[in-house]
Steps between C-alpha positions, in 0.01 A plus 500: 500500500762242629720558848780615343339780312333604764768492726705739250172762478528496929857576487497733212588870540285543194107500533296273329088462429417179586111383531364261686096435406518812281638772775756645579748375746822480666703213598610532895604133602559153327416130628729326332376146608102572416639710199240807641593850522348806788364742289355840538222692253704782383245709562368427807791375723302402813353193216799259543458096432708187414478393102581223320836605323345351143195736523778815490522687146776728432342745324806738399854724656337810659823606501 
């Protein structure tokens, strides 16, 4: 996923599944310089980390 896409899915009203590593996940914070993102395991929200933006798959509009 590239910075700008990413930084559309943050700032969107409208949820989206992205996966990171094949789970679940939701984008809290970008690093625009590294090109990383904070994310969280949508399913377990205590599991946050910082990703590589290119790993991130958009998956599809949840809605």
């Amino acid at each position: 996923m590239d910075l700008s896409r990413a930084r559309e899915l943050l700032n969107s009203h409208n949820e989206y599944e992205v996966t990171f590593d094949g789970v679940n996940i939701v984008i809290v914070d970008l690093y625009e310089l590294t090109k990383m993102a904070r994310v969280y395991d949508r399913n377990n929200i205590g599991k946050n980390q910082v990703v590589p933006l290119a790993q991130l798959i958009e998956v599809k509009q949840i809605r």
